[in-house]
N, C-alpha and C positions, 0 to 999 in steps of 0.2 A: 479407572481409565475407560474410554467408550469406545466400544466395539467399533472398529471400521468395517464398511460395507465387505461382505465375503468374497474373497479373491482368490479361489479354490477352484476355479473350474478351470483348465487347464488343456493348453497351451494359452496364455491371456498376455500379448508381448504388446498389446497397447497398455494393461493395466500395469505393467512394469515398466514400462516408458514413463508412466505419470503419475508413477508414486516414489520414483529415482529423485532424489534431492541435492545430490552433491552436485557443483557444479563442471562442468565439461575442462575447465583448468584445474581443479584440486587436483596436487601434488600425485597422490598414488595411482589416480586415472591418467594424468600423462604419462606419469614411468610404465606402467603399464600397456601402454598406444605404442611405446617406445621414441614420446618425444618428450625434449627436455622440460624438467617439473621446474618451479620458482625455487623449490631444495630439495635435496635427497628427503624420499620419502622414510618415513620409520612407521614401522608399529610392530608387537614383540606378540609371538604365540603364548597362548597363556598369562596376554597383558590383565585378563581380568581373572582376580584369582587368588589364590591363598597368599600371594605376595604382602596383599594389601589388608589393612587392620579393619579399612571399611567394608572389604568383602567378608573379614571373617565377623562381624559385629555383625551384618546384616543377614549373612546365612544360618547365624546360630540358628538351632532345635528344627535345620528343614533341610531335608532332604536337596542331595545335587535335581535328582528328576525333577521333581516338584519345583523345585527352584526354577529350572527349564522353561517349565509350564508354567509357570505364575509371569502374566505378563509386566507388571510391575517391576515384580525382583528381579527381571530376564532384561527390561532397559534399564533400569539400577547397575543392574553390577556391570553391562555391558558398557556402559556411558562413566563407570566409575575411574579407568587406566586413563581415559580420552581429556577430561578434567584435568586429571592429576600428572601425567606426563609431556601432554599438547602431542598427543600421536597423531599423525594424518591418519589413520582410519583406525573405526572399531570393529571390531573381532566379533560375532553374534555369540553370544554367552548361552550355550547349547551343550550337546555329549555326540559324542559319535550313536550311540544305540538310543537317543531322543528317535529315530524313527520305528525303532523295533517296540521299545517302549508303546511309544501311539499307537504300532498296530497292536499291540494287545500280546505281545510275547510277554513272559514273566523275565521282566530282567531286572536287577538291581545295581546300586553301583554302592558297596561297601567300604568303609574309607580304610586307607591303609591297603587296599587292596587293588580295588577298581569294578568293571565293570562284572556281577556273575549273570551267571545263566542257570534258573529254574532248572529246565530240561533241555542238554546239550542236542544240537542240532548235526548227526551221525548217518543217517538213515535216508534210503530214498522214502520212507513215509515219513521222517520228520519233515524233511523238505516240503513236501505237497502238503502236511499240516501249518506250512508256514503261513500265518493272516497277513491279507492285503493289507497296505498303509490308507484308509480312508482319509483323502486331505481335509475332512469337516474336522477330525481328532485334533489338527495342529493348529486350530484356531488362536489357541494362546500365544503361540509362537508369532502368527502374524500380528495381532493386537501389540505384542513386547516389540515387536519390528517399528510400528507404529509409535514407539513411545520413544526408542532411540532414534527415528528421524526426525522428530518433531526438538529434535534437542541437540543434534549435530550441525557445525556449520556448512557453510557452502563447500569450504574448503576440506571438508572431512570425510570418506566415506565409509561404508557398514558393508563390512565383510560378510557372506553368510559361507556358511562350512558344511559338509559333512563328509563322512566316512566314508571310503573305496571301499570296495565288495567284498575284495580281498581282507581285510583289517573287519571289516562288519563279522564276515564267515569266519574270522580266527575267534571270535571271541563266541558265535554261535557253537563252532563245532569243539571245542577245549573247553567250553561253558567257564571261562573265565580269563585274566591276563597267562600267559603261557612263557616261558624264559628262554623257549628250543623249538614251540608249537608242534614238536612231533607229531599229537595227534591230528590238526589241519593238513601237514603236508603227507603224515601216511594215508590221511584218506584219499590225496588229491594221487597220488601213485598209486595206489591200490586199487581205486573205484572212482575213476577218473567221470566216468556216467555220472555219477551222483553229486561228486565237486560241480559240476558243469552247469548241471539243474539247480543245485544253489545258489551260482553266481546270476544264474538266468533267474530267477526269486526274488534276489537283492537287489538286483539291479534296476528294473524298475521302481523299489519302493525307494532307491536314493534317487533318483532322476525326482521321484515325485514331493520328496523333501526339499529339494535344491529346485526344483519349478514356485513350490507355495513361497519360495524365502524370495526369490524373483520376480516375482507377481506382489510380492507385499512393498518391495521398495531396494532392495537390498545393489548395492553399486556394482560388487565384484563377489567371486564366490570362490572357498579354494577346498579342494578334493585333497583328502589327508589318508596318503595308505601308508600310515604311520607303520605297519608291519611287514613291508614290500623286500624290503633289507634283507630279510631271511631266506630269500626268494633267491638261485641264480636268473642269469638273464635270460636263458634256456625256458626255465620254468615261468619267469614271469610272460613272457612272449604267449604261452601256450595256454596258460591258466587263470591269467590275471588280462592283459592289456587288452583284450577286446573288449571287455566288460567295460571296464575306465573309459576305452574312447566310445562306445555304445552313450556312456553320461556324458562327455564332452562334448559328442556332438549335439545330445540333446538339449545341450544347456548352449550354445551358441545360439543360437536363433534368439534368443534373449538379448542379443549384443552387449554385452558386459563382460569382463576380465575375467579370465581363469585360471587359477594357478592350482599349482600342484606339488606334495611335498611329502618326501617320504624320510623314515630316520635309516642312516647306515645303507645309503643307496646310490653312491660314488659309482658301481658298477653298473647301476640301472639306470643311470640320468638322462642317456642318449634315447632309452627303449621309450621312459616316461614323458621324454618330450614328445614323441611321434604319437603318441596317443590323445596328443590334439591340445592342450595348454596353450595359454598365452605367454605363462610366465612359470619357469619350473623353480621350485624352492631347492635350494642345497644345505646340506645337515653343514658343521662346523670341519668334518672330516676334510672336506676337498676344498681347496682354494678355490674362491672364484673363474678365473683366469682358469685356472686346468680347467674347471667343471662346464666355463664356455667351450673349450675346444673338445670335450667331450662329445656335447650338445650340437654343435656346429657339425662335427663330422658324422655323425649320424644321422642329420638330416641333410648333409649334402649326399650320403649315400644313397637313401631313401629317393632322393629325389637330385639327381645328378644334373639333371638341365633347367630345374632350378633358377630363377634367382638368387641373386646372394642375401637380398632381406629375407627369404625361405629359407634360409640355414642359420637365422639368431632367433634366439628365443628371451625376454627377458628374463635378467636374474632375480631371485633374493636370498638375504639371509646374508652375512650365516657367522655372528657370532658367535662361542664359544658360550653357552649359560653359566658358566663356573669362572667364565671371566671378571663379571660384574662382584664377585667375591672379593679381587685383588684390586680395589683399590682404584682411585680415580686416573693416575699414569697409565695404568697397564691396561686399564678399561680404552683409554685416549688413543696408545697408540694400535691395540685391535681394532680398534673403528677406521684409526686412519691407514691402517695395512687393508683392512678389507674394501674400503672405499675405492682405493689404488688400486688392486685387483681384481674392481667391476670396470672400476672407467679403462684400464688394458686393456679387456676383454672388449670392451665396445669399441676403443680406439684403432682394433685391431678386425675389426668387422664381425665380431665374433659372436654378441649379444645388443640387445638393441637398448638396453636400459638396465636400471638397478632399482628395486626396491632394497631398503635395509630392514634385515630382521634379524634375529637369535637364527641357530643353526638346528634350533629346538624349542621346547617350552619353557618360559621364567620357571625358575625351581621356588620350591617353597619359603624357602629362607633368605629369600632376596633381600635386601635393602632397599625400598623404594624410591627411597631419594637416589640411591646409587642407579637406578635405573631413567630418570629422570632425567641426571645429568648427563646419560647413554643417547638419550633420545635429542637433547642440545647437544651432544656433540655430534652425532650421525646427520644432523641439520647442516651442521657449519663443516661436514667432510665435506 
């Protein structure tokens, strides 16, 4: 594949103007505007991935990282759901610690297990030992950018992703997946200085992952603090959401869609909206409909003289993953219960639109045909 001109200097909001390829009606960019798409959008977390016989044929003997970094195998396996399902958009085929990784941290991601950490990040000197993210390192990423735009329709567009601060720092300072993160949240009670200084670390180097993927072409982007759950709303308000809206705002000036998606965060959807999203994702936990008036009343509180378009945010999600198990009926009628409970919530002023997705990521032992027929059905809700 040949290297496209370097779009690394940054802020560059013409160079992302005009390497944007979807077009201004594809499906997941009007639900997203919050106007009516030509069908319910779909595309699934984790659409590219061990589901699939051709991702697991293509990744033999290479590493997830490397995988990342290889621009080829990063529009490969990205481009590979978008083929085989017809999803309105693809997913950028990445890791959350793909930018810890480029800055030169020792991290790995062991299967079976997931991401570790060389040496756990605990200490106000570990913090200040943290390396810049140089955006010359993520070259590859934008080249693989390159390779799934040159091959997606008009109609289709390329999600790019990365980690919240909060989910980056859990897995820095536990130096691996964590089931309780005790050691992340005693550090953030204990030596609240120290938590503070590392969100302030991280956070510029995911602004500056989520700028290179914006500058290389990418349509919409969604911020994943996959571990926020763990978090009350107390804690998250004080420790986490300034950070997150610090990256939203800085990824606005971009003009492109933002969403946002945590697992087990029915309590926090209202806090996560106000931190700046276009579109907040909801886990399988909370029905649509409730999780719009969630959303809705916490930004009419926030902001009481408002508009009432300032108090909807659009939705997505949110499947059940363990649904696609049971069968094409049972698959059928969750689509069309959660469809039902996007269009309320908007009929009711509540949210301005619907993306569909999982309420999570495809598990491993999907059926991909069974997910196929997920994606034609969530069409025709």
């Amino acid at each position: 594949m040949t290297a496209m001109p370097s779009l690394l200097r940054s802020p560059n909001f013409q160079a992302a103007a005009e390497h944007r390829r979807a077009a201004h009606d594809a499906p997941l960019l009007q639900a997203a505007r919050g106007e009516k798409p030509s069908r319910r959008p779909v595309w699934m977390m984790r659409q590219a991935g061990r589901s699939l016989p051709e991702y697991r044929a293509i990744r033999e003997g290479t590493s997830m990282l490397d995988a990342c970094m290889n621009p080829d195998m990063l529009a490969e396996i990205t481009m590979q759901p978008v083929r085989r399902h017809d999803a309105d958009a693809a997913i950028l085929f990445s890791d959350i610690v793909v930018p810890l990784k480029a800055a030169g941290v020792g991290v790995d991601i062991v299967a079976g297990r997931g991401p570790v950490v060389e040496h756990p990040c605990r200490t106000p000197e570990d913090v200040a030992a943290l390396p810049d993210l140089d955006p010359e390192a993520l070259q590859p990423v934008v080249d693989g950018i390159q390779g799934v735009l040159s091959q997606l329709s008009m109609q289709q567009a390329l999600i790019g992703f990365a980690g919240a601060p909060f989910t980056v720092a859990s897995y820095l300072v536990e130096g691996g997946p964590s089931k309780n993160h005790e050691v992340t949240k005693s550090l953030m009670y204990r030596d609240p200085e120290t938590w503070h200084a590392l969100m302030r670390a991280l956070t510029p180097m995911i602004v500056r992952f989520l700028q290179v993927q914006a500058e290389a072409g990418v349509d919409a982007i969604q911020l994943f603090d996959s571990w926020a759950g763990y978090l009350t709303a107390r804690d998250y308000r004080e420790f986490v959401a300034p950070y997150s809206r610090e990256i939203f705002d800085a990824i606005r000036q971009y003009e492109i869609p933002m969403i946002h998606f945590g697992v087990g965060t029915g309590e926090l959807l209202g806090d996560m909206a106000l931190v700046g999203p276009d579109v907040v994702g909801v886990d399988w936990r909370v029905p649509l409909d409730s999780a719009a008036t969630r959303i809705s009343a916490a930004l009419g509180e926030a902001n009481p003289q408002g508009a009432p378009e300032q108090r909807q945010k659009v939705l997505q999600g949110n499947l059940d993953p363990a649904v696609l198990f049971a069968g094409d009926d049972a698959t059928r009628s969750e689509i069309r219960r959660i469809a039902r409970e996007a269009d309320l919530a908007i009929e009711r002023g509540q949210a301005r639109g619907h993306i569909f997705n999982l309420g999570h990521g495809v598990l491993p032992h999907t059926d991909p045909d069974a997910i196929t027929r997920a994606f034609e059905e969530a069409h025709n809700a």
